[in-house]
N, C-alpha and C positions, 0 to 999 in steps of 0.2 A: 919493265921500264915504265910503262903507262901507271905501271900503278905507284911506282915511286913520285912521278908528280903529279897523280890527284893526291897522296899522302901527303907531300910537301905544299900545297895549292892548301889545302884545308888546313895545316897546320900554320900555314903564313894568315890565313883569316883569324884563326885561333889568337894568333900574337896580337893580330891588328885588333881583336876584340878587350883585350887581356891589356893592353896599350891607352888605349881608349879611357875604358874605364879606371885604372891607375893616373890618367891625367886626370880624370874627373874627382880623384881623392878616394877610388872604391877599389878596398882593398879584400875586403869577405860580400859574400851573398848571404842577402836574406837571412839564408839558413845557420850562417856563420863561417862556412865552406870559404879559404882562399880562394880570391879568382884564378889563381895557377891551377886549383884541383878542378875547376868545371870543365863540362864538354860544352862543346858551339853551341847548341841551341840554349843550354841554361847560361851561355856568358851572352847572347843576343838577349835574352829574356832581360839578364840584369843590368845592361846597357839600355836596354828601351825607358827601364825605368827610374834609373840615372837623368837618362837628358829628359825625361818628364819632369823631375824636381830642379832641372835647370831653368826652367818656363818661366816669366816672372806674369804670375793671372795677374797684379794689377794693371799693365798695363793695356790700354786699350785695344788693341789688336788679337788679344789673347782673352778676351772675355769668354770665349768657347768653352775654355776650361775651368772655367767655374758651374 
């Protein structure tokens, strides 16, 4: 039973990752790989650097990333 909802708990992060980046217009990794085919840690990896290209460096607040 226990292990039915940590499978289900990781699987609902999974969508929420896989959701995410589909609203951000990302539909393959990097590598070319669907986001449907990635595990969590390569769909967190590909979300980080999604909302990094969301950043807009000109503006002043954001001069750190340049």
């Amino acid at each position: 039973m226990k292990t039915d909802k940590k499978q289900l708990h990781q699987e609902m992060k999974r969508n929420f990752l896989i959701e995410r980046l589909l609203d951000l217009g990302i539909s393959k990794s990097q590598t070319g790989k669907s986001v449907h085919e990635l595990d969590y840690e390569t769909l967190k990896y590909e979300l980080v650097l999604a909302e990094m290209r969301q950043v807009d460096i000109e503006h002043p607040e954001h001069r750190w990333f340049r």
